[in-house]
DRENDO-1510 file (C-alpha; in Angstrom, 1 decimal, always signed):
<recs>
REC; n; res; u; v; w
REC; 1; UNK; +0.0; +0.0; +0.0 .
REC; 2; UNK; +1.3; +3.6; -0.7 .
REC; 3; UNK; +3.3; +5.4; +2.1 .
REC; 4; UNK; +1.5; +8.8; +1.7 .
REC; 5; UNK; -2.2; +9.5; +0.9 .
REC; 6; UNK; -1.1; +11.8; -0.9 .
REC; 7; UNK; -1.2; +10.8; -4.9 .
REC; 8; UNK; +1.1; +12.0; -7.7 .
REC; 9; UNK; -0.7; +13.1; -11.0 .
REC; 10; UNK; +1.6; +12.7; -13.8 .
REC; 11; UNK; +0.3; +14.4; -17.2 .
REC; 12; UNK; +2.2; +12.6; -20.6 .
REC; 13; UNK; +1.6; +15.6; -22.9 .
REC; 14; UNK; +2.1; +13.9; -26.2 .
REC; 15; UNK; +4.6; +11.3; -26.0 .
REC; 16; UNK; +6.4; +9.9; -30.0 .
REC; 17; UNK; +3.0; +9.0; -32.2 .
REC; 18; UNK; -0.4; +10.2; -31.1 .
REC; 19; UNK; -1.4; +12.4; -33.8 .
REC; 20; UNK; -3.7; +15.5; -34.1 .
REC; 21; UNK; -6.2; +13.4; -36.5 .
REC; 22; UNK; -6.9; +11.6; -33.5 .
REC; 23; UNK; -6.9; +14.3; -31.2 .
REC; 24; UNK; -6.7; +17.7; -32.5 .
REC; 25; UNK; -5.5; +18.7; -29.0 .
REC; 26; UNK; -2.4; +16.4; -28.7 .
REC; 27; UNK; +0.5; +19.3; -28.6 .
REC; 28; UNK; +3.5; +19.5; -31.6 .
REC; 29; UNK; +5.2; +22.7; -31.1 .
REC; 30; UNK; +7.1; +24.1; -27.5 .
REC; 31; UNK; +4.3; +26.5; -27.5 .
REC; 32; UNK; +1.6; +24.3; -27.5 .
REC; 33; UNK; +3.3; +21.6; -24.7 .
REC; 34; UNK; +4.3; +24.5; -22.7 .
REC; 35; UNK; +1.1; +26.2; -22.7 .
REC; 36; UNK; -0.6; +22.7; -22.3 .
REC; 37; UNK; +1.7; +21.9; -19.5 .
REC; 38; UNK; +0.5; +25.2; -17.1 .
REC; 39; UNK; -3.0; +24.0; -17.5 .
REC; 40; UNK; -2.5; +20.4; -16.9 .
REC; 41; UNK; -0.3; +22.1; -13.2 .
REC; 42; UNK; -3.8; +24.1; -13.0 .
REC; 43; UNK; -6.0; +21.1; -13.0 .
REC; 44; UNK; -4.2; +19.0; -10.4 .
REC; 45; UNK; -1.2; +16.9; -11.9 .
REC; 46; UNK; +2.6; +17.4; -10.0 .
REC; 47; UNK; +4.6; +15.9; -12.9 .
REC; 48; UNK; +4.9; +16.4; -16.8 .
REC; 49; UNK; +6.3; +13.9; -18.8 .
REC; 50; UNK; +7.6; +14.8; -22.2 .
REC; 51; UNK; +8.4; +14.2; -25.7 .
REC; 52; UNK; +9.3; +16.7; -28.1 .
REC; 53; UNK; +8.0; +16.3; -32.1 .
REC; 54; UNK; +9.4; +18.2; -35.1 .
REC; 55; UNK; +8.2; +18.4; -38.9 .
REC; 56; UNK; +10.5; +16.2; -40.8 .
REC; 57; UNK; +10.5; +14.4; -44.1 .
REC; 58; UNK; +10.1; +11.1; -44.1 .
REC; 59; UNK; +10.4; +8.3; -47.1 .
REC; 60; UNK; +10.4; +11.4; -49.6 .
REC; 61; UNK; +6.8; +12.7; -47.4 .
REC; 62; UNK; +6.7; +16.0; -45.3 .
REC; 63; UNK; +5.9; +14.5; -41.8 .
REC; 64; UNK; +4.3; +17.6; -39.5 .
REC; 65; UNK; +4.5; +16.5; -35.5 .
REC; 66; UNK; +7.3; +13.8; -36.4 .
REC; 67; UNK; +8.7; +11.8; -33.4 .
REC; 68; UNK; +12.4; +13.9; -32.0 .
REC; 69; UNK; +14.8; +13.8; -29.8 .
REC; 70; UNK; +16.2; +16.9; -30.9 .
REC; 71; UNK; +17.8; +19.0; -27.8 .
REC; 72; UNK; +16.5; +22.1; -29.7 .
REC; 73; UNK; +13.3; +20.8; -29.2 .
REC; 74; UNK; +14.1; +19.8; -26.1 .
REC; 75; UNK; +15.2; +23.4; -24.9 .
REC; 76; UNK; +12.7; +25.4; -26.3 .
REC; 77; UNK; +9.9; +23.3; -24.6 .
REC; 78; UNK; +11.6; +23.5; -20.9 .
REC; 79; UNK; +12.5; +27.3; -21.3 .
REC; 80; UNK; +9.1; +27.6; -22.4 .
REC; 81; UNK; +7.6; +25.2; -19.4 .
REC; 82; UNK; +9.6; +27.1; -16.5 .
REC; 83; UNK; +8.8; +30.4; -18.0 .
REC; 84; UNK; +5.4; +30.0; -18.7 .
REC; 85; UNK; +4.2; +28.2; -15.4 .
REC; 86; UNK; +6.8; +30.8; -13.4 .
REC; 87; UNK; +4.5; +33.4; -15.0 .
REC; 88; UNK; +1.4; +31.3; -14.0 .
REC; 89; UNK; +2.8; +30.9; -10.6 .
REC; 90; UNK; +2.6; +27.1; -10.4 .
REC; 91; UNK; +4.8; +24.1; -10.2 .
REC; 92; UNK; +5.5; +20.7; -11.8 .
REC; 93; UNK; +8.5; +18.4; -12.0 .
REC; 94; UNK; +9.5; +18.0; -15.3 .
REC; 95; UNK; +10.3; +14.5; -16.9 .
REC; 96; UNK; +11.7; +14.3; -20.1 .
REC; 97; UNK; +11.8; +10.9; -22.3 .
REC; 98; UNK; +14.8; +9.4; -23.3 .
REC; 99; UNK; +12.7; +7.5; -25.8 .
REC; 100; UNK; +13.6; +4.3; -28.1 .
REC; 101; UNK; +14.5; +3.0; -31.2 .
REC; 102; UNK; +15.6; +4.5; -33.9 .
REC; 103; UNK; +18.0; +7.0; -32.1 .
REC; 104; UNK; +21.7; +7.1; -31.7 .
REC; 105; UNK; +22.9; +7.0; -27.9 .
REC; 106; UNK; +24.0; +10.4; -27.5 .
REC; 107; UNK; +20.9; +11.8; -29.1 .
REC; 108; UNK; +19.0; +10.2; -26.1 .
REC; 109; UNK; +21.0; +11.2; -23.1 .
REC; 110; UNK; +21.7; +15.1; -24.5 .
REC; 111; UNK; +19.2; +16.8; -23.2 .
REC; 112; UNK; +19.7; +15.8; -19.4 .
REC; 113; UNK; +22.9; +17.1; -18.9 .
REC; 114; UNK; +21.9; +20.2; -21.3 .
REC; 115; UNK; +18.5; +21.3; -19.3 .
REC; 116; UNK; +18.9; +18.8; -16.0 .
REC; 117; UNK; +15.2; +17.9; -15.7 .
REC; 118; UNK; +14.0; +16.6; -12.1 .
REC; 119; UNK; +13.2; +13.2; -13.8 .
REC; 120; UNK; +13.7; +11.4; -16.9 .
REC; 121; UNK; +11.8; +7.9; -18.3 .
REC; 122; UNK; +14.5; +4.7; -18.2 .
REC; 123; UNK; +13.1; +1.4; -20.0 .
REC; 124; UNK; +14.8; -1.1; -19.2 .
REC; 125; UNK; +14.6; -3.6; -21.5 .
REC; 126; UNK; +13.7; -4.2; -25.0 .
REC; 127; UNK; +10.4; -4.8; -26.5 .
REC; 128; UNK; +7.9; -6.0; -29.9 .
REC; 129; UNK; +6.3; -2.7; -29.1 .
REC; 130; UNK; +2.7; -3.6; -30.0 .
REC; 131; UNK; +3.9; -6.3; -32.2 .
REC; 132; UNK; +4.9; -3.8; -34.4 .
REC; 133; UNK; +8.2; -2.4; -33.9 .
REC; 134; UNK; +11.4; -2.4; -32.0 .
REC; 135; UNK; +11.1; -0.2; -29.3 .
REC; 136; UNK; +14.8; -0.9; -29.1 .
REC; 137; UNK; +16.4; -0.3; -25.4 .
REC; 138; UNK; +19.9; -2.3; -25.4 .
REC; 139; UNK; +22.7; -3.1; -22.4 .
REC; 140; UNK; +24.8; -0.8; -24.2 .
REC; 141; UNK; +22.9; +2.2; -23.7 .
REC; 142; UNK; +21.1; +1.3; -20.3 .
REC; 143; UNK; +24.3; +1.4; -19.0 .
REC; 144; UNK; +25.1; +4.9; -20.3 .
REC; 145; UNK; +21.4; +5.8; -19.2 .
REC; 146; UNK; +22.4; +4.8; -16.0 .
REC; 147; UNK; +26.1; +6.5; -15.6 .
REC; 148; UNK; +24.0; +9.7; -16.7 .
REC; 149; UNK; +21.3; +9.7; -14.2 .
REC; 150; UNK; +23.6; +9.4; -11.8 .
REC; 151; UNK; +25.8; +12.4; -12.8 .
REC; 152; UNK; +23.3; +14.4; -13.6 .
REC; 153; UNK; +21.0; +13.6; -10.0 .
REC; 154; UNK; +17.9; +12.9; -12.5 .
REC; 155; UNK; +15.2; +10.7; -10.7 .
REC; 156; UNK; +14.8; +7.3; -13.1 .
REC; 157; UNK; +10.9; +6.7; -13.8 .
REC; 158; UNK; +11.4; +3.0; -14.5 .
REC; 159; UNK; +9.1; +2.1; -17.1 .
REC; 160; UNK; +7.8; -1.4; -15.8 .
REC; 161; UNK; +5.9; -3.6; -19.2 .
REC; 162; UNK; +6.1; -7.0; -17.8 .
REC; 163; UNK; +7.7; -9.0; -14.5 .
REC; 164; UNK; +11.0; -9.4; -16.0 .
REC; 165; UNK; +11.5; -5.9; -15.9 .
REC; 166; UNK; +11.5; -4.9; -12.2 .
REC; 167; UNK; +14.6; -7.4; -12.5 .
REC; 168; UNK; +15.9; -5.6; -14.9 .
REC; 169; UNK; +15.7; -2.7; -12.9 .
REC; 170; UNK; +17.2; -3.3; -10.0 .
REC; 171; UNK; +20.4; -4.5; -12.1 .
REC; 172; UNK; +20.8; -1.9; -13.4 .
REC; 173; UNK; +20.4; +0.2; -9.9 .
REC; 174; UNK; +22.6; -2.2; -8.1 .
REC; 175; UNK; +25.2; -2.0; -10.3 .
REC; 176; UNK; +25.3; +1.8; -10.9 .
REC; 177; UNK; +24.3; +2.7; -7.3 .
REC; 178; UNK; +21.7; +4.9; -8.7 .
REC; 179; UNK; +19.8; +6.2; -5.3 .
REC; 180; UNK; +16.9; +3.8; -3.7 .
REC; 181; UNK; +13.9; +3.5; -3.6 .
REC; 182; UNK; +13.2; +3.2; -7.6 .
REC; 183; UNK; +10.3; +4.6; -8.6 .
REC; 184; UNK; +8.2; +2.1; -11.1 .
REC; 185; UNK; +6.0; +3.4; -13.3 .
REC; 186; UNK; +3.6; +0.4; -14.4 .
REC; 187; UNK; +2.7; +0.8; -18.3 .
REC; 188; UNK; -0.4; -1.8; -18.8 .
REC; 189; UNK; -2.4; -2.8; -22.3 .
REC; 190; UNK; +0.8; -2.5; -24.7 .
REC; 191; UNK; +0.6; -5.1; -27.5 .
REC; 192; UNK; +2.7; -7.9; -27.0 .
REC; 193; UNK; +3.6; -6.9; -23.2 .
REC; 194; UNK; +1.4; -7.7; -20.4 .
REC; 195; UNK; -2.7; -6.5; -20.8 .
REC; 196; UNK; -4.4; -4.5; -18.4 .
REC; 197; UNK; -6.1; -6.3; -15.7 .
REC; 198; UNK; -6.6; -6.0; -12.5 .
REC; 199; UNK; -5.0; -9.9; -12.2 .
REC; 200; UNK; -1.6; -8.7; -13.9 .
REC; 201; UNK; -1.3; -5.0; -12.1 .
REC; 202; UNK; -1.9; -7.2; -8.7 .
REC; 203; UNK; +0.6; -9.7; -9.8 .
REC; 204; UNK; +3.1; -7.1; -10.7 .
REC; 205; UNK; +2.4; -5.0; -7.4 .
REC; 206; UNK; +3.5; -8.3; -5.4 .
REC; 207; UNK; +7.1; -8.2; -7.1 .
REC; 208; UNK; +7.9; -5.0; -6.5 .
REC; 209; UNK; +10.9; -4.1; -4.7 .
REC; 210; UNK; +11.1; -3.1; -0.8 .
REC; 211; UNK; +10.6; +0.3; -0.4 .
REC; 212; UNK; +9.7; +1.4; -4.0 .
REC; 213; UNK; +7.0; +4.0; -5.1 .
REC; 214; UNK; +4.7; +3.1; -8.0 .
REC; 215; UNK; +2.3; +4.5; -10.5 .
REC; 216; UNK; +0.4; +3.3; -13.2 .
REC; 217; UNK; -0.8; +3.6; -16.7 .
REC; 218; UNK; -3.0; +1.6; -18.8 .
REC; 219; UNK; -3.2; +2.2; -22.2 .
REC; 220; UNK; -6.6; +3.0; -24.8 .
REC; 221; UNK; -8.8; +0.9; -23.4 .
REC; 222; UNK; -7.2; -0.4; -20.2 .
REC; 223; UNK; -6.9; +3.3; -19.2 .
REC; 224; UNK; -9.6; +3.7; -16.5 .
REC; 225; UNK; -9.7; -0.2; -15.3 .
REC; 226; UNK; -6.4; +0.5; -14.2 .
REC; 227; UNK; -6.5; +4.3; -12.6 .
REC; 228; UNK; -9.3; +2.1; -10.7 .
REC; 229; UNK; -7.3; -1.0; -9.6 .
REC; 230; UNK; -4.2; +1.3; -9.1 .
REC; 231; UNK; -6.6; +3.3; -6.6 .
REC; 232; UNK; -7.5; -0.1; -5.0 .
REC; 233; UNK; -4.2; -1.4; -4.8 .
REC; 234; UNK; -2.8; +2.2; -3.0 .
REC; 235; UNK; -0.7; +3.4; -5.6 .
REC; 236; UNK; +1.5; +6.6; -5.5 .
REC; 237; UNK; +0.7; +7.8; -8.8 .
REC; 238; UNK; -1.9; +7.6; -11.6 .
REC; 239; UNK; -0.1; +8.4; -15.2 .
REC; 240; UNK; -2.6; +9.6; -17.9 .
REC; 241; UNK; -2.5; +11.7; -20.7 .
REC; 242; UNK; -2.8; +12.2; -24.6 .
REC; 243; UNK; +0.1; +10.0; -25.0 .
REC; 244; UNK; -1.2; +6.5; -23.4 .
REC; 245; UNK; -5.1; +7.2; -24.3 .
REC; 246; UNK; -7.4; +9.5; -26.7 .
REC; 247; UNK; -10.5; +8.7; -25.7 .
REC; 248; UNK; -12.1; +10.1; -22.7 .
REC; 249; UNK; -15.3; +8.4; -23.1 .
REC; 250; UNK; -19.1; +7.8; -25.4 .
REC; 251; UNK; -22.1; +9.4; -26.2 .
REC; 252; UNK; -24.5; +7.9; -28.1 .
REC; 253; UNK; -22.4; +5.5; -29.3 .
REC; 254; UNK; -19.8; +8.0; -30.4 .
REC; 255; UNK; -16.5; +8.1; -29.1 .
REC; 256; UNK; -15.7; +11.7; -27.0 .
REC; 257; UNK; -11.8; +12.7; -27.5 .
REC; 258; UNK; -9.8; +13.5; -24.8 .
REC; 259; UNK; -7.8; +16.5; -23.8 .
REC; 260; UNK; -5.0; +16.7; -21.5 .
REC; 261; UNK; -7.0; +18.7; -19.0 .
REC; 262; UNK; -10.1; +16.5; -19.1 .
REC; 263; UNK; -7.9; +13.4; -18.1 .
REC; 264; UNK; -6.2; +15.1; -15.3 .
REC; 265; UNK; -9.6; +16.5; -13.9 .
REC; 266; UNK; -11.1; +12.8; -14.0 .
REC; 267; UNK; -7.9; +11.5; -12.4 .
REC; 268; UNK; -7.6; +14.3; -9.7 .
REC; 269; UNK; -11.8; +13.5; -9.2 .
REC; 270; UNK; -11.5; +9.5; -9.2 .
REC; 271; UNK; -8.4; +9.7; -6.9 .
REC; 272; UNK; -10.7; +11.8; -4.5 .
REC; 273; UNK; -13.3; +9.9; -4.4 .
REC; 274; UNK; -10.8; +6.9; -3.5 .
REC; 275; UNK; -10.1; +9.3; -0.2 .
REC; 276; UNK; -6.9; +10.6; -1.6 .
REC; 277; UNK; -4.9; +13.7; -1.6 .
REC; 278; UNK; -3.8; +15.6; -4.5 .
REC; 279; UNK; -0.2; +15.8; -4.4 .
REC; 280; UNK; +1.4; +19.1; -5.1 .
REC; 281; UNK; +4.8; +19.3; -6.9 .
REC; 282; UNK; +6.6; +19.6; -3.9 .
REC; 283; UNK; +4.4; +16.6; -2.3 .
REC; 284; UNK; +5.6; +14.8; -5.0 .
REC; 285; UNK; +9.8; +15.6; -5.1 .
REC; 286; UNK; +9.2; +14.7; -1.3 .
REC; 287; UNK; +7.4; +11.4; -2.1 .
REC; 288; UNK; +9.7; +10.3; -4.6 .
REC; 289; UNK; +12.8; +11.7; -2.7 .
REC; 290; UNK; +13.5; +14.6; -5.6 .
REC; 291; UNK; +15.7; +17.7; -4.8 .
REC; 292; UNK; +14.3; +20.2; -6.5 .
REC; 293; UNK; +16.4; +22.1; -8.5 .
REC; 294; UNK; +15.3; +25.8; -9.2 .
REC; 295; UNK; +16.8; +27.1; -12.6 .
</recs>
């Protein structure tokens, strides 16, 4: 069961592929994630996790909101984030992606030494994302991941898929001393990893190291069962956002797209009615043992 009552919102703005055709809201530019990122602070959520998009041509085709890690990107939308919410007068940990795949090393691990965000996303493992592609995460760069996190005093979001991960994980920590507790962050309802039910998140809960803080995602359709068991099972966090889901809910048999805000305000209202306590930002660097850094 959680430690605190208190329960760490975490908004995923846009993460590497939802596109606007499926929901016109998802953010591209700095200025839309930046802008999106004070409201989602407004509406109740301590942490923003995000990924950065660029217009790029593809195959001979102009792709507009292309997956990046490009540390431009990357340092527009954080100068934008702290200036914007400073303005706004509120406060969120930011957590940038080191992301997957197609990327060279150095092109993932840039940006945390360049902007040294509170937290960053580590997955550690390799996986048939969605039976569809690599979502390629090899020793080789783990252990850089590592080295950096370390340096750089970034707090790891470990990025849990299936059981073999949380071993994975705490390789990974013992070996590179990165600071304990971990904090897991449960991803549910991939393709090709483990679905989201209430049996699995349960299953996975039991294995989770002494001491360690968790949250949890589920994506599309396993969205609100698990917000719902994670609530049950005394989670410390409930991840949501235009990244992992689209769909907020139906009318009449049509499907009503989600915003950023909208999954935030259901998320701060189901956690609520669960007895729980918003966490600020600051709840949350205490939860997760974060020092913030004011730049």
């Amino acid at each position: 069961m959680s430690k605190s009552n208190k329960i760490i919102i975490q908004a995923c703005m846009c993460g590497a592929g939802t596109k606007k055709a499926q929901a016109p809201t998802v953010p591209y530019t700095p200025e839309e994630i930046a802008r999106q990122v004070v409201e989602v602070a407004k509406a109740g959520a301590s942490v923003a996790h995000i990924h950065v998009r660029e217009d790029k041509e593809v195959n001979g085709e102009m792709q507009i909101g292309y997956k990046s890690m490009s540390l431009e990107k990357f340092t527009e939308t954080v100068e934008l984030c702290r200036k914007y919410c400073g303005e706004a007068g509120v406060d969120i940990v930011i957590n940038l992606t080191t992301s997957g795949g197609e990327y060279e090393d150095y092109k993932r691990l840039q940006h945390l030494g360049a902007l040294k965000p509170e937290m960053c996303s580590f997955d550690p493992n390799t996986i048939n994302w969605a039976n569809s592609y690599i979502f390629e995460n090899s020793p080789r760069f783990l252990n850089l991941l590592s080295q950096e996190v370390v340096k750089q005093d970034v707090k790891p979001e470990f990025e849990v898929f299936y059981t073999g991960h949380i071993d994975s994980v705490m390789y990974y920590v013992n070996k590179w001393n990165i600071p304990q507790p971990p904090h897991i962050q449960f991803i549910m309802g991939v393709g090709g990893s483990m679905p989201g039910t209430a049996e699995n998140l349960a299953f996975l809960v039991g294995k989770l190291p002494a001491g360690a803080t968790w949250s949890v995602s589920g994506i599309g359709k396993a969205h609100m069962p698990m917000m719902l068991a994670g609530l049950a099972l005394g989670c410390d966090g409930l991840r949501v956002g235009l990244e992992d889901n689209v769909v907020y809910g139906y009318e009449n048999g049509k499907k009503i797209i989600a915003t950023n805000v909208t999954l935030v305000e259901r998320a701060v209202a189901l956690a609520k009615l669960a007895g729980r306590e918003i966490a600020t930002a600051q709840d949350a660097r205490d939860i997760l043992g974060i020092t913030r850094k004011c730049l």
